[in-house]
N, C-alpha and C positions, 0 to 999 in steps of 0.2 A: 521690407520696403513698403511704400505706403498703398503699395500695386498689390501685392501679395510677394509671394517667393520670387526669387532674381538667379538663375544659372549660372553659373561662370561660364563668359564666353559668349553670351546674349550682348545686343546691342540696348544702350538707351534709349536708340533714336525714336522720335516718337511717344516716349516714355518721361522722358525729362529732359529741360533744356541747362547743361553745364559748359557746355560749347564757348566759346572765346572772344567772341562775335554780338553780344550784348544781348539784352532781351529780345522776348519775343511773346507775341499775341497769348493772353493765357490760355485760349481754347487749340495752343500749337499740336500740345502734344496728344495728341488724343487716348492711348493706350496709358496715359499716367493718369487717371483720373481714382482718386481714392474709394474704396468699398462705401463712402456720404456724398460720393458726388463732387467735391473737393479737388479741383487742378491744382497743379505745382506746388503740392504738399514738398516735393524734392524739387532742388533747383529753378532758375528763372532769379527769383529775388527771394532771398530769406525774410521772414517775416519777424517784425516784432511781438514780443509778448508784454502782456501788461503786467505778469514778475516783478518786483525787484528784485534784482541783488545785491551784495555789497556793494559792488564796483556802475551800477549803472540797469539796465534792462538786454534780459537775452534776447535775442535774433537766432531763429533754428532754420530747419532745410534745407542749405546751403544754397549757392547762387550760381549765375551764367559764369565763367573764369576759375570757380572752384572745382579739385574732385571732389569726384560723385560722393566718396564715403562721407564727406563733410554734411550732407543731407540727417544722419544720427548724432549730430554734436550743436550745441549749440556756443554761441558767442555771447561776450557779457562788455556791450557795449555804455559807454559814457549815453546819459539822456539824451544831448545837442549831437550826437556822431552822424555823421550823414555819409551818404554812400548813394550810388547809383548799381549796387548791388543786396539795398536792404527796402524792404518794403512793410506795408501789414493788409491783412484781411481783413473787410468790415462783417459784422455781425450783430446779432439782435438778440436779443436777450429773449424767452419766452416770457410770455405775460404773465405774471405774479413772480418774476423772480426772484428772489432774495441771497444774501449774503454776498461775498465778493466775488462768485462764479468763478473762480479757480485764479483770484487775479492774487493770492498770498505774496506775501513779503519769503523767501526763499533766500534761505539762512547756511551761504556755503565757506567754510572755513578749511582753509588751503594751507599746510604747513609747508616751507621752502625747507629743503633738504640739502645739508650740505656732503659734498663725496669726495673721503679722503683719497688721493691719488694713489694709485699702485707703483710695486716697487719696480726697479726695473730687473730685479729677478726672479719673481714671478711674471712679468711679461715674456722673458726672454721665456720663460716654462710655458706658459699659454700661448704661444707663437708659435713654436712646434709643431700644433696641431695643424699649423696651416700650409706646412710646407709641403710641397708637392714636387714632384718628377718632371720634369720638360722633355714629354716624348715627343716625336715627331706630331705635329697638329693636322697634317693632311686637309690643308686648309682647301675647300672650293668657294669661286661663288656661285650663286644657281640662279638668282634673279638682279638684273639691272631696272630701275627705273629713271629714265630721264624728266628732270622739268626744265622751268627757265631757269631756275636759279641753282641748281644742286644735280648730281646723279646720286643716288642711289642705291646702292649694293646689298643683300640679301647672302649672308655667307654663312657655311657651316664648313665646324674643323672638330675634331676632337676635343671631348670635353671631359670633366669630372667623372669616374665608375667608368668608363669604357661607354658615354653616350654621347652621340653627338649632339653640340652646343650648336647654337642660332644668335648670327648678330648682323646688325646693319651699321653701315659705316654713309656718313653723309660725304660727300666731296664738295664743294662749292666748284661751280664752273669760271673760268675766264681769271685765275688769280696763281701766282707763281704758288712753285713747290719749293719745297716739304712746307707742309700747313701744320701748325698747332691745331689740337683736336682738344674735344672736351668731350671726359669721358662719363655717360649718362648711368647712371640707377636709382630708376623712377620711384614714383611714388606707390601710393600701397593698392591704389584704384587697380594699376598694373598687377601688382603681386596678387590680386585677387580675383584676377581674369575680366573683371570692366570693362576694361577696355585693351588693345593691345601696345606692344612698347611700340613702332613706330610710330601709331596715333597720339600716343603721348609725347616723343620727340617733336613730329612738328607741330603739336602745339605748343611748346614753349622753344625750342631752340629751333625751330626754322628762321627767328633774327638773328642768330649769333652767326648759320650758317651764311646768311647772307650777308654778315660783317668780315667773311673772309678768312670762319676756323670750321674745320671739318668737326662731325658730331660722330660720337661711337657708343653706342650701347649693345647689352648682350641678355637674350634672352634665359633667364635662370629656370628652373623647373619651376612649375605652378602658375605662370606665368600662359596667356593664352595659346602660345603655339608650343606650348610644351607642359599644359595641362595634368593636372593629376588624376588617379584613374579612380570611378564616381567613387563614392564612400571613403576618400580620404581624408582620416585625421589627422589633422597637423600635432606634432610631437609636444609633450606638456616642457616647458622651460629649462624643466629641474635637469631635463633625462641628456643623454649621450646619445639620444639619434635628436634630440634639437641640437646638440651639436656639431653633430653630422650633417645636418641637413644646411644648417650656417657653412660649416666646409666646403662641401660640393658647392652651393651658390659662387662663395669666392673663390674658389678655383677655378669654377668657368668665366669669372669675370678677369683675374688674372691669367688664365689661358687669353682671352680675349687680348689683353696686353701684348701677350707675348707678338699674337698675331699681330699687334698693330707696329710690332717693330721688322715683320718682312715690308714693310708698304713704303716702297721708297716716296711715295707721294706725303709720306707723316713725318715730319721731325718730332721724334723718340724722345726730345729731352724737350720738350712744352706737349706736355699732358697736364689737363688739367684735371681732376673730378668733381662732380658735380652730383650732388645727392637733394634732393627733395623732398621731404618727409620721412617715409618710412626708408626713402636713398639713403639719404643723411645717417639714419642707425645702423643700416649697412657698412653706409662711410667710414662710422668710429672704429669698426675690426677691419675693415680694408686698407682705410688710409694709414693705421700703425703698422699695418706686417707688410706693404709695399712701398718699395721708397719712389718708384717710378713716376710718383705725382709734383710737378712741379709748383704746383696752386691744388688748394681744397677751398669750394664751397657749399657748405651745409645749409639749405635755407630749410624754415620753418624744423628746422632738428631740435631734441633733448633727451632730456634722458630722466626715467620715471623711477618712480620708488619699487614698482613692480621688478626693475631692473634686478633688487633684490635678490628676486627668486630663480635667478636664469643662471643655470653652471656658467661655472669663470670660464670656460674658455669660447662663449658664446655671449658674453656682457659687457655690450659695447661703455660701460664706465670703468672695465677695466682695461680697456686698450685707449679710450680720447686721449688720457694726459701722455701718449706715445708718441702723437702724431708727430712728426718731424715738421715737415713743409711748412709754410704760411696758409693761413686759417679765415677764411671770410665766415660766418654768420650772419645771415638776414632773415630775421624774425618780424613778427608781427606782433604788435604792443596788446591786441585784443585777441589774440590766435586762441580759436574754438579749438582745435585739435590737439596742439602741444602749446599750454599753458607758459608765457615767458618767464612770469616771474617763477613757477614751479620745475618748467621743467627747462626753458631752453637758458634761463640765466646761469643756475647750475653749471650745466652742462659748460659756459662759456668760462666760465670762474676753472673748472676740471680742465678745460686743456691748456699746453703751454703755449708760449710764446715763441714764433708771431704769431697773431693772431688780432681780430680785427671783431667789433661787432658792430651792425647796422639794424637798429629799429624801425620801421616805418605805423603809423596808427593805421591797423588795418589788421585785416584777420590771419589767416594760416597763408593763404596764396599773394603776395603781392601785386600790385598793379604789373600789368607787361612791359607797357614803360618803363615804369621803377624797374624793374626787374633787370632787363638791356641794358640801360644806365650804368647799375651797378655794377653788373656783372663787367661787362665791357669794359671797366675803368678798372677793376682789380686786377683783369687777364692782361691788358694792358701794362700796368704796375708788375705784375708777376714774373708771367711769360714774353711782354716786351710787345711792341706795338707790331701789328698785322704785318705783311710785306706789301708792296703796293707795284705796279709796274716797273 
């Protein structure tokens, strides 16, 4: 961080502004201030560099609407790209300067990868792994929150290893039952303890819940309320506890399902899933080994060449061409995080049909706008329009 070290489980606030809510004065955050003196090296507005690259000039630190982790990546925007999420910082050169002061031409060549589909018996082999027992879930809930628009819920039930899982179910207030739900797993900000998964829901699905579809996600381990203990190494790709640990996640997010089918308040057959970044790679081994998804949308998702190195039965390019359901992608033509034409085109070309993709010029996070729009016109198309009084 441009702070120094960041804990898992600390807050931003005061540190950077990524918040959803537009800029803010750059002397906001006071605690982000770089070891030069330096504000909003992270978030606020990403800044132009005087770089080129092939495609245009990068923009780094990410911006207000972005996650956090986007702060280490940079974007390779068109010269004329404009945005009220890109800015630059002025500077002066010392006196007697010479040569181009680190402004190099930056020479990055990208090979597009294509990924022959797996068969379907080796999927049926690597699916296996995912099967689990339906014990009793011993579901409670422990906390309600009411607002104006939505309650709330706060639930633990039996999860993966004999641990109990953690999930929040949104209800929308004043609209008939059984509601269509969209089922949430978040981006990596979450999976890295940044921030927590209901902060992350209502900032992007608090408009869907207020379009009249219940929201549901579920806390996986590593995850803020369910944190790893200090000195945890996450498992190397290759091994059989990263496939393990892939396991237990989707078990509790399929546990999580199950639960959502006691909730006479859910109609069971309009589930939707909804993956967001590092969601979305989730998605690709979720949405093949469960059929209970009636719509998938994968936004800013793909799939890398590192994919490579990851045992099969944890390699989300060997479960996408499985998916059954109808398939939205919404990508970003300039996305700093997961490259389109590298990695989310791929990935779009790897699953079948139906399936749908939606580009908009812009980086890894689309506008919230766009976002609603889109989303809401496919659920709609999918799952069938809202019910209304």
């Amino acid at each position: 961080m441009p702070w120094g070290f960041f804990y898992p489980g600390e807050s931003l606030q005061r540190r950077a502004n990524f918040d959803i809510n537009g800029t803010q004065p750059v002397t906001s955050s006071e605690f982000g201030m770089s070891p030069f003196g330096s504000y909003n090296m992270a978030g606020n507005v990403s800044e132009w560099c005087l770089n080129e690259l092939s495609n245009g000039y990068p923009a780094t630190g990410g911006a207000w609407g972005q996650p956090s982790y986007t702060f280490a990546e940079y974007a390779d925007y068109p010269g004329l790209y404009s945005s009220d999420k890109v800015g630059f910082r002025c500077v002066l050169n010392s006196p007697g300067a010479t040569g181009d002061q680190g402004g190099m031409h930056i020479e990055i060549k990208d090979e597009i990868p294509n990924y022959p589909p797996s068969s379907d018996a080796d999927f049926a082999a690597w699916k296996k792994a995912y099967d689990y027992d339906k014990t009793p879930l011993d579901p409670q809930v422990v906390d309600v929150k009411e607002t104006a628009e939505w309650t709330r819920e706060r639930i633990t039930f039996n999860g993966a290893d004999g641990q109990r899982a953690i999930a929040y179910l949104y209800l929308p207030k004043n609209y008939p039952r059984p509601l269509q739900v969209i089922h949430v797993v978040p981006a990596s900000d979450v999976a890295a303890g940044l921030r927590s998964l209901p902060d992350s829901m209502e900032d992007r699905i608090a408009p869907f819940i207020k379009s009249r579809r219940a929201a549901f996600g579920v806390v996986i381990n590593g995850y803020i309320e369910r944190l790893r203990p200090q000195g945890y190494v996450p498992p190397d790709r290759a091994t059989v506890e990263y496939r393990e640990r892939s396991v237990n996640w989707i078990t509790d997010v399929r546990r999580g399902l199950d639960y959502l089918e006691t909730r006479k308040e859910i109609d069971p057959t309009k589930i939707a899933f909804f993956g967001p970044s590092a969601g979305a790679r989730i998605g690709l081994i979720l949405a093949a080994v469960e059929t209970r998804y009636r719509a998938v949308i994968l936004m800013g998702g793909g799939v890398s060449k590192r994919d490579s190195e990851t045992i099969a039965e944890a390699n989300p390019v060997n479960f996408a061409p499985h998916i059954r359901g109808p398939k939205l992608m919404v990508n970003g033509r300039f996305d700093e995080d997961t490259p389109f034409k590298t990695q989310g085109e791929p990935l779009f070309k790897l699953l079948g049909e139906p399936k749908r993709s939606i580009v908009f010029d812009g980086g890894h996070i689309p506008p919230l706008e766009f976002l609603v729009t889109t989303m809401n016109g496919w659920l709609d198309e999918t799952l069938g329009p809202v019910k209304h009084e």
